[in-house]
N, C-alpha and C positions, 0 to 999 in steps of 0.2 A: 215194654221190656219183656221178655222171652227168656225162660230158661233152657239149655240144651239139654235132651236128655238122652237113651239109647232104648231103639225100640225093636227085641229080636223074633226075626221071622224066620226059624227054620235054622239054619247055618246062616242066614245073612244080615246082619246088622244093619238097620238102617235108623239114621237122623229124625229125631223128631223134638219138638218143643212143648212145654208146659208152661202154660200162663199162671205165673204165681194167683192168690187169693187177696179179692183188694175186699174193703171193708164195706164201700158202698158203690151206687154207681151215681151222676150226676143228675138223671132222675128223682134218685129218694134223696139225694140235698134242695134239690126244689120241691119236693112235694115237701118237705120240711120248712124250707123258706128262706131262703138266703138272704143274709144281710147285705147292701147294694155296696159296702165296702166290700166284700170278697169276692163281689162277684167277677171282675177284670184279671187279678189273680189267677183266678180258674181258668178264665178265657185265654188268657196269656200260656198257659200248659197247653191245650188244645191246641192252639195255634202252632205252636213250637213242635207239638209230635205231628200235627197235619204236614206242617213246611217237611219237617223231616221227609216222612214218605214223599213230598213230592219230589225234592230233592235227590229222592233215591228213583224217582222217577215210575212211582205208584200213586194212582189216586184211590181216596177211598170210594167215594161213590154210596156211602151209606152211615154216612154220619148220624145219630140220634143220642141225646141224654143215656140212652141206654146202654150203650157200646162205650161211654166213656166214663174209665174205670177211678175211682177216689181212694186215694189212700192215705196212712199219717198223720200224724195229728199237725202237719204244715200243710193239709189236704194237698194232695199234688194230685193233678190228671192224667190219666194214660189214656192215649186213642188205642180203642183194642178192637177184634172183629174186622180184620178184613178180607172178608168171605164173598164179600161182594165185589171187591179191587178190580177184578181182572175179567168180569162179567161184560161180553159183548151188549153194546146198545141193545140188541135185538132181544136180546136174554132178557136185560132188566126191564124192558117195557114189558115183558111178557111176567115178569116179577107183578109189578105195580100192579098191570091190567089183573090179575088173575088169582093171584094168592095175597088177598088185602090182608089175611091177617096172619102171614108169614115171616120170613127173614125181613121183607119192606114191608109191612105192615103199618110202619113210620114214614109211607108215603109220602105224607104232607112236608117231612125235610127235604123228598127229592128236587132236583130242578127241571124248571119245564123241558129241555131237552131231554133229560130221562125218561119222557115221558111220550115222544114221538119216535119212530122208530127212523131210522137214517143220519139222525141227527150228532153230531160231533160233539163228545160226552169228555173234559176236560176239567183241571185241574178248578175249573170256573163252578162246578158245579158244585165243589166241597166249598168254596166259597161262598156259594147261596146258601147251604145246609149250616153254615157257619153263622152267617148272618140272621137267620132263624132263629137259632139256638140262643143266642146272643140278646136279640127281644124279650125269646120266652123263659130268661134267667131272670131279667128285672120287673116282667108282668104278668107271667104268670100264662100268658098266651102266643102262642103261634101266628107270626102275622100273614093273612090272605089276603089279598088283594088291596084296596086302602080303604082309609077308615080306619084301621091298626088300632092299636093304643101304642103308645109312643113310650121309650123309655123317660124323656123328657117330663113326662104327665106322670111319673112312679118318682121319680128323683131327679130334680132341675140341674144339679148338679151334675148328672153325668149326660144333660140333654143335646151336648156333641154329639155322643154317640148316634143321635138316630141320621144324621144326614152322612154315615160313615154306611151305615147299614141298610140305610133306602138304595145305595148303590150296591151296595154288595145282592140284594135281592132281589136286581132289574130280571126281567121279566128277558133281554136281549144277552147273551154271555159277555157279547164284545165290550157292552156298557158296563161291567163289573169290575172291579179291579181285577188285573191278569193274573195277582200274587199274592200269597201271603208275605210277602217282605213289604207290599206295597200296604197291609191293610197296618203291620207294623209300624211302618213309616209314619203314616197318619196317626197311629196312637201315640208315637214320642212325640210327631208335632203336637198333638195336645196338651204334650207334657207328663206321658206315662214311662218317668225312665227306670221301670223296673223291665221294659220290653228288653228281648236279650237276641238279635240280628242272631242268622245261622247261616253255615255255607257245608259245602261238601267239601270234605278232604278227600281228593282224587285220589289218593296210593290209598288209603286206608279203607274208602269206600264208606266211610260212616259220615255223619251229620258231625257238627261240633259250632261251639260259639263264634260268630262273625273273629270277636279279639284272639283268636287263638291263630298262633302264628302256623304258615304255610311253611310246612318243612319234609323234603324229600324223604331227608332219614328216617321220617318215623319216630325219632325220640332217640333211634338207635346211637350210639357212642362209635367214630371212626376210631380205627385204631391202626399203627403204621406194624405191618407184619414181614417175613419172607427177608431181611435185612440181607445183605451179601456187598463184599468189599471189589470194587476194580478201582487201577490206580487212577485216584483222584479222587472220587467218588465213592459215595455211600448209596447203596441200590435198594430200593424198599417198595413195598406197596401197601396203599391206601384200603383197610375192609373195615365196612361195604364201602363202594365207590363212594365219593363223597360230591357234592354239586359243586359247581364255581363257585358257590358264595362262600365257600367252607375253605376254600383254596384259599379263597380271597381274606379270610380270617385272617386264617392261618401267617398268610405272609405280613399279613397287621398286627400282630402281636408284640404289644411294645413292653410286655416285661417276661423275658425270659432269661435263661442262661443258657452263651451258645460260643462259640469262638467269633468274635466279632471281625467284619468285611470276609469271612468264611462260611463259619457252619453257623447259620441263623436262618431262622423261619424265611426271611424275606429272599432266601437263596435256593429256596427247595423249588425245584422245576418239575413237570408233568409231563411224562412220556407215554408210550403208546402200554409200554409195560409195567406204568408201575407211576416213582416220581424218585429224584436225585439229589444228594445236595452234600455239598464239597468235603472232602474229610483224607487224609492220607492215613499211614498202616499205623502211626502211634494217637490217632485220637480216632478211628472206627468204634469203637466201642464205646468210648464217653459218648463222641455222637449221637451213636442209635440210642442211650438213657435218653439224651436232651429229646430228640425225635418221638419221643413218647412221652417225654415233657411237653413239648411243645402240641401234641393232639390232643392231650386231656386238656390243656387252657382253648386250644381253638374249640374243640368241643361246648366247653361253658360259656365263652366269650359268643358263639353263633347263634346258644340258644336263646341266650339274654339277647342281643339284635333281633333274632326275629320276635322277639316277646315284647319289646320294647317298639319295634316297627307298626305290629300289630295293636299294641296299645294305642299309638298315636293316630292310626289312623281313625279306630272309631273313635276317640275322641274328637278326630276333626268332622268323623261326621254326625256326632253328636252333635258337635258346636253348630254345625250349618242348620239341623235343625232345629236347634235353640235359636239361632237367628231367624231362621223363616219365619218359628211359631212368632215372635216378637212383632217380624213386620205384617203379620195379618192381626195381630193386635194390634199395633199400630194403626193399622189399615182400618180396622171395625170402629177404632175411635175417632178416629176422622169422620167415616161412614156416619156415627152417632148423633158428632157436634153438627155437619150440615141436615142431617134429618132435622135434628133442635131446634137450626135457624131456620128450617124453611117453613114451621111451625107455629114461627112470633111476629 
C-alpha cells in the first residue's frame, strides 16, 4: 500500500509515493519465533500481494523476510521493495554475481534462472523465493539442495505443506507451479478456507477478491438525463452508458409504477441516441419521475445480481474443491487399507 504525495521541483510538480511506517518486518517475527498456527496466515498475505503484482503484470524478482513489511495487531503482510521488478536478466545476474551484500544480498531466495544470464526470468521465480520463505517460517532454515529439514519434522500437522513446496522449489521453472492461484488452489484443497481467490478488474485496473462481482460501471449509479417529448414518445438518455445487462434489468423490473401495456420498464428501447419509451403530451412528465424510478431500482436490483452471481460462483468452486479434497481422502484410505492387507 502506497501513499500519494506531491513532490516540487522548480515550477513543476511531480507524483511521488510514501510507504507508510510498519512495525516490523517478517524477518524480526522469525528471529522471534513464530508460532506454527500463524504462520499460513502470514503466507496467505504474501501471496495475495505477490498474485496482485502479477496480475498487474509485475514480478518481483526479490522477495526476502526483509522486504516483507508486518503491521497491526491482526499482523497483516505487505510485499514492499520493488526495486528490483523490472531489472533485466542480465542486470540481476550481475546483481547476485557481484554485490553479494547489496540490494541481493538475500541471494539464496533467488531462482536458479536468476542466476544464468539469457535465461527467462518469470512470475516462476517469485514462486521459488516463496516456497523458500515458507520452509524457513516453520525451521528456522533455507532449504539447498536436499537433505532440507522438512516442515513435516517442525510440525506433523502442517507436513502437507512440504510436497506443495518441494514443487514450488524445482530446480526446472516449467516443473513449478505456473501460479499463485494455483499454489492457492492446493491450500483450499487442503482445507485452508481462509485462502481468498483474486482477479483483475479490467476498467479499474486494480486486483480485488475472486467474489467481487464484474461490473462495467464501476459502482457508478446510471441515471436517465436530457428528457425531451416527440409525439408518442418520451426521449431520454442513459449516463454513463450502461452495459446490456443493465438494459436487461431494467426491462425485468417487476415492481414498479408505470402506465401499464404503456409506459413501463419493459417498453423502454435503445437507440443510437439515447433510449425511448411511450408517453403522450398529458403523462410526459409523470413518465420521466417513473424513468428515474425505474433507474434507481434497475440500479440496486443489477448490483445485487452481479453480487449474488459472484457469490455463487465461488461457492461452486469452493464446493469442487471440497469434493476433490474428499476424494484424495478418499483415495489415501483405500491406498491405506490395501497397503494393511498386503501386510497380513
Amino acid at each position: 500500500m502506497l501513499d500519494e504525495g506531491v513532490l516540487v521541483d522548480g515550477s513543476k510538480r511531480l507524483p511521488f509515493y510514501v510507504m507508510p511506517l510498519y512495525e516490523a518486518t517478517l524477518r524480526i517475527l522469525m528471529n522471534a519465533r513464530l508460532r506454527y498456527d500463524e504462520i499460513l496466515p502470514l503466507f496467505t498475505d504474501m501471496l495475495d500481494g505477490v498474485e496482485a503484482a502479477h496480475l498487474l503484470k509485475v514480478i518481483h524478482r526479490d522477495l526476502k523476510p526483509e522486504n516483507l513489511l508486518v503491521t497491526g495487531p491482526g499482523r497483516r503482510v505487505v510485499v514492499a521493495d520493488f526495486g528490483a521488478a523490472h531489472l533485466e536478466e542480465d542486470d540481476l545476474l550481475t546483481a547476485v554475481e557481484t554485490h553479494a551484500t547489496d540490494r541481493l544480498a538475500n541471494y539464496r531466495y533467488s531462482a536458479p534462472e536468476q542466476r544464468a544470464p539469457g535465461r527467462t526470468v518469470d512470475e516462476r521465480a517469485d514462486v521459488f523465493a516463496l516456497g523458500l520463505i515458507l520452509t524457513e517460517m516453520f525451521t528456522g532454515e533455507v532449504p539447498q539442495g536436499t537433505g532440507h529439514a522438512l516442515i513435516g519434522s517442525m510440525s506433523p500437522e502442517f507436513a502437507y505443506l512440504d510436497a506443495m513446496v518441494e514443487r514450488m522449489i524445482r530446480q526446472n521453472p516449467a516443473d513449478r507451479p505456473s501460479s499463485i492461484a494455483a499454489i492457492k488452489n492446493e491450500l483450499l484443497t487442503s482445507g485452508a478456507d481462509f485462502i481468498t481467490r483474486q482477479k483483475l478488474d479490467s476498467v479499474r485496473m486494480t486486483v480485488i477478491p475472486a467474489a467481487s462481482p464484474d461490473d462495467p460501471l464501476n459502482g457508478m449509479d446510471v441515471m436517465p438525463t436530457g428528457f425531451a417529448y416527440v409525439p408518442g414518445f418520451l426521449t431520454f438518455r442513459f449516463e454513463p452508458a450502461p452495459p446490456p445487462r443493465w438494459f436487461e434489468t431494467l426491462r425485468s423490473l417487476g415492481d414498479y409504477q408505470g402506465y401499464t401495456g404503456f409506459a413501463e420498464p419493459a417498453r423502454v428501447q435503445v437507440t443510437s441516441g439515447g433510449a425511448t419509451v411511450p408517453a403522450n403530451e398529458q403523462t410526459a412528465v409523470e413518465t420521466a419521475r417513473m424513468v428515474r424510478q425505474w433507474a434507481s431500482s434497475a440500479n440496486r436490483e443489477y448490483r445485487k445480481r452481479l453480487e449474488s452471481e459472484a457469490s455463487e460462483e465461488e461457492r461452486r468452486q469452493r464446493g469442487a474443491l471440497t469434493a476433490h479434497r474428499q476424494r484424495l481422502e478418499e483415495q489415501a484410505r483405500v491406498m491405506e487399507r490395501l497397503r494393511d492387507a498386503s501386510l497380513t
